[in-house]
KOLPARO-565880 format. One record per residue (C-alpha): residue in three letters; x, y, z. Coordinates in steps of 0.2 Angstrom, whole numbers, plus 5000, padded with zeros to 4 digits. Layout:
% KOLPARO-565880
('ala', (X, Y, Z)) ...
***
This chain:
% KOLPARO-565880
('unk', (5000, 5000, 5000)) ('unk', (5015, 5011, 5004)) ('unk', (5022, 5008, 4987)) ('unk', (5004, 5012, 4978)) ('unk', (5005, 5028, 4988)) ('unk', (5024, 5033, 4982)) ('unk', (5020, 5030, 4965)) ('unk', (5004, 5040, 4966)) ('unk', (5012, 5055, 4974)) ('unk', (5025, 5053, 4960)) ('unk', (5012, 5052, 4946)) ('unk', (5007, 5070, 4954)) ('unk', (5025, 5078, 4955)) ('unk', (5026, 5072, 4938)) ('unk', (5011, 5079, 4930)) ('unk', (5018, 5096, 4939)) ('unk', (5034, 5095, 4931)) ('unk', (5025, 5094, 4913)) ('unk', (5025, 5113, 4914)) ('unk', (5041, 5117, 4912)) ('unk', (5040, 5106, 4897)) ('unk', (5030, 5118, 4887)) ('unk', (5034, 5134, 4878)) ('unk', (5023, 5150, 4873)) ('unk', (5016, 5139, 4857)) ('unk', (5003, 5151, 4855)) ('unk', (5011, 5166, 4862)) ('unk', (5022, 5176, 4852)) ('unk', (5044, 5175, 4855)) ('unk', (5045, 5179, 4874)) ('unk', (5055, 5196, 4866)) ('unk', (5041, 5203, 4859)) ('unk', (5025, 5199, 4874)) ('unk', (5029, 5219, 4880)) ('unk', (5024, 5230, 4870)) ('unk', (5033, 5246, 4876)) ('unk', (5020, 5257, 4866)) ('unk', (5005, 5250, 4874)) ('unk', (4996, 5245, 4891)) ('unk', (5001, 5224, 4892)) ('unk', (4989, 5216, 4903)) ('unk', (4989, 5196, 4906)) ('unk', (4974, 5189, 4914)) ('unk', (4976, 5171, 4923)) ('unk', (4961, 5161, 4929)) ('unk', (4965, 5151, 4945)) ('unk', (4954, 5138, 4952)) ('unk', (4948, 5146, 4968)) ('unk', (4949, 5129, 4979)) ('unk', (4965, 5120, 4972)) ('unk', (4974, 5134, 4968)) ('unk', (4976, 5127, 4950)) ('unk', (4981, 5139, 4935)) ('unk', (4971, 5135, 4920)) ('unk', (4972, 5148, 4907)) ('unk', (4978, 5166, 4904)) ('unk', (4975, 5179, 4890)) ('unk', (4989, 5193, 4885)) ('unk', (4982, 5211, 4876)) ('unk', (4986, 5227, 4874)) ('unk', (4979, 5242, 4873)) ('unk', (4981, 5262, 4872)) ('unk', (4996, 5268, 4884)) ('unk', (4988, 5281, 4895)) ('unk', (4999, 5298, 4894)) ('unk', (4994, 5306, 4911)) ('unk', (5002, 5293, 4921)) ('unk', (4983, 5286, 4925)) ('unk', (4995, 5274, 4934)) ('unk', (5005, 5282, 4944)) ('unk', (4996, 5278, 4963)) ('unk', (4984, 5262, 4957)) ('unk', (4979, 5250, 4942)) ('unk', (4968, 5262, 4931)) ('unk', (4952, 5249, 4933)) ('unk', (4934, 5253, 4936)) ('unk', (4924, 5239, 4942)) ('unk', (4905, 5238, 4942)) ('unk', (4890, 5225, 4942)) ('unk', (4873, 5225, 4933)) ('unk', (4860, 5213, 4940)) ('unk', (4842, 5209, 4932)) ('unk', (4832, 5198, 4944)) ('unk', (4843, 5181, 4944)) ('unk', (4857, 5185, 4930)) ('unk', (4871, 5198, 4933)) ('unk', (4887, 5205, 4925)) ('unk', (4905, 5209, 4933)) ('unk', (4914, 5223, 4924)) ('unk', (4931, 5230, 4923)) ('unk', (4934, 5244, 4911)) ('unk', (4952, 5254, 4909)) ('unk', (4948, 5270, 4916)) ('unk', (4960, 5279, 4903)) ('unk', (4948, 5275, 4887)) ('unk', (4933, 5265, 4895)) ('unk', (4941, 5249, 4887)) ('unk', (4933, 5234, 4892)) ('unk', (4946, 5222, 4901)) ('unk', (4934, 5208, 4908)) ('unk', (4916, 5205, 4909)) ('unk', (4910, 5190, 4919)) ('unk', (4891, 5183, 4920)) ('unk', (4885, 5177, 4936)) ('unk', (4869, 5168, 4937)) ('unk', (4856, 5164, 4952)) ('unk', (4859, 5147, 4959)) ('unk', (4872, 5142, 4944)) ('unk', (4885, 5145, 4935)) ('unk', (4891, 5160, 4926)) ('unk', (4905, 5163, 4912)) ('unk', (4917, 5174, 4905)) ('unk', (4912, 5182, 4889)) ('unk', (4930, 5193, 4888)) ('unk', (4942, 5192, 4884)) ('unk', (4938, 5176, 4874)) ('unk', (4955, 5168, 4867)) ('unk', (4962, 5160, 4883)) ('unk', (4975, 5151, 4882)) ('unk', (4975, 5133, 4894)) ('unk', (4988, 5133, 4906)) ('unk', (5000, 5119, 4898)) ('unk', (5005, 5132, 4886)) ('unk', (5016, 5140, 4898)) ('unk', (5033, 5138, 4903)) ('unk', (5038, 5138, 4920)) ('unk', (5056, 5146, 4928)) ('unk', (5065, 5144, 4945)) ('unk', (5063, 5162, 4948)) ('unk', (5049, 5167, 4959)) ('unk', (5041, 5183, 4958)) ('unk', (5036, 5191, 4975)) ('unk', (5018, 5200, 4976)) ('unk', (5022, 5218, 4975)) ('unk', (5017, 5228, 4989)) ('unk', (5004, 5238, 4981)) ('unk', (4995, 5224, 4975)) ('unk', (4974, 5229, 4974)) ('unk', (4961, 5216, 4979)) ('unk', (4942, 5220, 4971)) ('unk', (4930, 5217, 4982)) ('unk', (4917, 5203, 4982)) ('unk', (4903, 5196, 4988)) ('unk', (4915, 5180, 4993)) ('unk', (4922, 5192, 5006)) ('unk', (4910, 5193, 5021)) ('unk', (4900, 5178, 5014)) ('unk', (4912, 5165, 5014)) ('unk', (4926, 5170, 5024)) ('unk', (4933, 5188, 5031)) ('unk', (4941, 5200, 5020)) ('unk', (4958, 5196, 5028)) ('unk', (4955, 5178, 5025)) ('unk', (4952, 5180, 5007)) ('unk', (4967, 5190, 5005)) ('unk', (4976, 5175, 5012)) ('unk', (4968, 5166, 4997)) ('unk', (4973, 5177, 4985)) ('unk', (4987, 5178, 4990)) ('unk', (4991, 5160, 4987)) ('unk', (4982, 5160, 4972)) ('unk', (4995, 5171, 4965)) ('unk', (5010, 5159, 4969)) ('unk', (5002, 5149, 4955)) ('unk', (5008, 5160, 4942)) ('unk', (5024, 5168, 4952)) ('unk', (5035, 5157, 4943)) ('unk', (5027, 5157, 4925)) ('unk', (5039, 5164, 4910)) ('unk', (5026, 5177, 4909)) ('unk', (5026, 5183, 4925)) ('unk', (5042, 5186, 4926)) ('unk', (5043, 5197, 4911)) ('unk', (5031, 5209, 4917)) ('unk', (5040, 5211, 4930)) ('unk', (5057, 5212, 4922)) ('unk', (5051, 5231, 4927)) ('unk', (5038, 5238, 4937)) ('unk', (5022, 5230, 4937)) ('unk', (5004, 5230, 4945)) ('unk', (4994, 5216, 4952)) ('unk', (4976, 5215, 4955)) ('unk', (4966, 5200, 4962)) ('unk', (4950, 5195, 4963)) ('unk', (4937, 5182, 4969)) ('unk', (4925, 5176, 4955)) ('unk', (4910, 5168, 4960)) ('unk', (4903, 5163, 4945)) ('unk', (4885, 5160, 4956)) ('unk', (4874, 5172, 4965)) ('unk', (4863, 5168, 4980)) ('unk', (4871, 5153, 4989)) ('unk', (4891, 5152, 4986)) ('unk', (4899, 5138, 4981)) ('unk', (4918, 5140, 4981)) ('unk', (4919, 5124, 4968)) ('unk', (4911, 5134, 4955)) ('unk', (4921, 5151, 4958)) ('unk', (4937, 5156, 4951)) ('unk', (4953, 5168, 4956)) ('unk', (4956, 5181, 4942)) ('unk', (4972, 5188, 4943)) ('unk', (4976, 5203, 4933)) ('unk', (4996, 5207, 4928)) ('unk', (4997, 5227, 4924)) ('unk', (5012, 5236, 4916)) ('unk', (5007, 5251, 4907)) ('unk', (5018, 5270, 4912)) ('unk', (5029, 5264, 4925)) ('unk', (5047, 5261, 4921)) ('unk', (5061, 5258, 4932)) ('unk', (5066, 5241, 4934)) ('unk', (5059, 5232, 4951)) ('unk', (5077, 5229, 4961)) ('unk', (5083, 5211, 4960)) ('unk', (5076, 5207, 4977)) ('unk', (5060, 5204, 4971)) ('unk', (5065, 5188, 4963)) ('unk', (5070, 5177, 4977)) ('unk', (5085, 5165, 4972)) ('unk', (5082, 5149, 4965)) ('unk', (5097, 5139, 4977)) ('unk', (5085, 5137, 4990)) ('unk', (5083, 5118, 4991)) ('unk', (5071, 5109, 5006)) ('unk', (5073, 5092, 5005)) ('unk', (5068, 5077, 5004)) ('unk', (5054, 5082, 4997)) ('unk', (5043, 5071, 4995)) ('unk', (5047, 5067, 5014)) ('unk', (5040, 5062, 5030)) ('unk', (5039, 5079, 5038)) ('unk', (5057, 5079, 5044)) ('unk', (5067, 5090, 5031)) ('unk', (5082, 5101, 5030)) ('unk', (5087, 5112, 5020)) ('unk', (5104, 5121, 5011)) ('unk', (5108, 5137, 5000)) ('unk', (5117, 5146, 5009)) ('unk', (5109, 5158, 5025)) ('unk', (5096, 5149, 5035)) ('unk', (5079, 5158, 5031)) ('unk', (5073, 5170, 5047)) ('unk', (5056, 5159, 5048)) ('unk', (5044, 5145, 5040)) ('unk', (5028, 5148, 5038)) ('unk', (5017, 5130, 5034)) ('unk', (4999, 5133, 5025)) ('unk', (4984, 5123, 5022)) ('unk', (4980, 5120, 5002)) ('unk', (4965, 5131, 5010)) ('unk', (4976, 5144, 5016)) ('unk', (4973, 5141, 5032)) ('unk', (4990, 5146, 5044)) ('unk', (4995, 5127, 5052)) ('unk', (5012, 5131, 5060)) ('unk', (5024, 5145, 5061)) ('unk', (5045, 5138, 5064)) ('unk', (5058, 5150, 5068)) ('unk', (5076, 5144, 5057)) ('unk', (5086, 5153, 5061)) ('unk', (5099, 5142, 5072)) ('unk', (5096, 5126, 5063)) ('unk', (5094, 5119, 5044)) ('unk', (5080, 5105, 5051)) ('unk', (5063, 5107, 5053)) ('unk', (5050, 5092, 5059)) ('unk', (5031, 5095, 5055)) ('unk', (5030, 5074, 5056)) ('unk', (5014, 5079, 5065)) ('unk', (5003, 5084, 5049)) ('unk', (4995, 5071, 5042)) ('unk', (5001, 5066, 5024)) ('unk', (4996, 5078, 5011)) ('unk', (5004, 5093, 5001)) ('unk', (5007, 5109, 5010)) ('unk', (5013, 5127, 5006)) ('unk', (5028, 5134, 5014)) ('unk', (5032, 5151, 5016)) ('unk', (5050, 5152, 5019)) ('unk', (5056, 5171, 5024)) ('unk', (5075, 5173, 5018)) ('unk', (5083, 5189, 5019)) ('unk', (5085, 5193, 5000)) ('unk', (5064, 5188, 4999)) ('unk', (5051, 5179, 5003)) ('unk', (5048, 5161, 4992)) ('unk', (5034, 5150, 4994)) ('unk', (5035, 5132, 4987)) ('unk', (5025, 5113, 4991)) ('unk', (5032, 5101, 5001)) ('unk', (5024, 5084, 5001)) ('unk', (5022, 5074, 5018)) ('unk', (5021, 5055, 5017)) ('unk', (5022, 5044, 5031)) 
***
């Protein structure tokens, strides 16, 4: 039985792994995604329960010339509601551009009508590289918020839901300078929620701003936790020990919190097998990667 349950754990790895197998197929060269002339903005769809990417769209549109900007993503949102049937709507506040419009429907399940040519996730090339969630980042309010869980709470889920796409070739072109990110809980369903029908929309922004985000952003890709698949001892090498680990639910949900820095061992043996997030804090960044328990 033990046997059955390494293979299937490696079956999953595996399938993980396929990623960074694939290239941009339907994507133009990875030199000519930015448009410097133009406002580039890459929408992913991210399951809201597993965390799972599934597609993302890239288009472009007018570049603003008044630094619309300069102190937040230049997005309206709005709904319309008719009885059981409503719209969520983001325009671009600099020429009224629609950027995404999303039905959601009373007691079923609602779809997004733009942008239209989404491209599924196993087009997309991963990297080692991790991109960290600036600072500045926007979270759009929902009905999910309040409903389902706090605000701060669903934060939390964004927040995870964007270490789906940190690593992404894509993501880390935006941010080869500076960038915007803006998240936002999609519930496909109005009336009673259900989190297996909704959705995390991520939107990557780089329009006006220019100067390069510093290096620090990208947290360093010698960080190794091993072994991994493990039974919930591991250690870890790459150089300074991190400050802190963070362990974290596939729900988001904070399980443990491990200070590092006088040893290169941690033991979280206690959890029950399953794959967790850690959040490891090292002094050039923050990097969050999957460790897989097994005992």
């Amino acid at each position: 039985m033990k046997t059955i349950k390494w293979i299937l754990l490696g079956l999953l790895m595996s399938c993980s792994t396929l990623f960074c197998q694939n290239v941009f197929s339907q994507f133009p060269q990875t030199d000519t995604i930015i448009k410097e002339d133009s406002m580039n903005l890459a929408i992913f769809i991210v399951d809201f329960m597993t965390y799972q990417f599934e597609s993302a769209n890239i288009s472009y549109y007018s570049k603003c010339n008044n630094y619309c900007d300069a102190d937040s993503l230049p997005f309206s949102m709005y709904f319309d509601s008719w009885w059981d049937y409503a719209h969520v709507y983001f325009h671009y506040q600099y020429d009224s551009s629609l950027l995404f419009q999303g039905s959601i429907i009373w007691m079923g399940f609602g779809n997004i009508s733009y942008p239209t040519n989404f491209i599924p996730a196993q087009n997309f090339q991963y990297l080692s590289n991790a991109v960290s969630l600036p600072a500045n980042t926007e979270y759009y309010n929902t009905t999910i918020a309040g409903n389902y869980c706090t605000w701060e709470e669903y934060k939390q889920r964004a927040q995870i839901a964007w270490h789906s796409i940190d690593s992404l070739e894509l993501t880390n072109i935006f941010a080869d300078k500076q960038f915007r990110v803006g998240l936002y809980g999609y519930s496909r369903t109005e009336g009673l929620f259900n989190p297996y029908n909704a959705d995390w929309i991520i939107f990557l922004y780089r329009g006006n701003t220019e100067p390069a985000f510093s290096v620090t952003n990208i947290v360093s890709p010698s960080f190794n936790l091993y072994p991994n698949p493990g039974n919930g001892r591991f250690s870890f090498d790459g150089g300074t020990n991190p400050q802190k680990i963070d362990i974290f639910n596939l729900f988001g949900e904070k399980l443990s919190e491990i200070n590092t820095l006088n040893t290169k061992n941690i033991d979280i043996s206690y959890l029950p097998d399953g794959i967790y997030l850690i959040k490891i804090f090292l002094k050039s960044g923050v990097r969050l990667s999957k460790i897989f328990i097994i005992h």
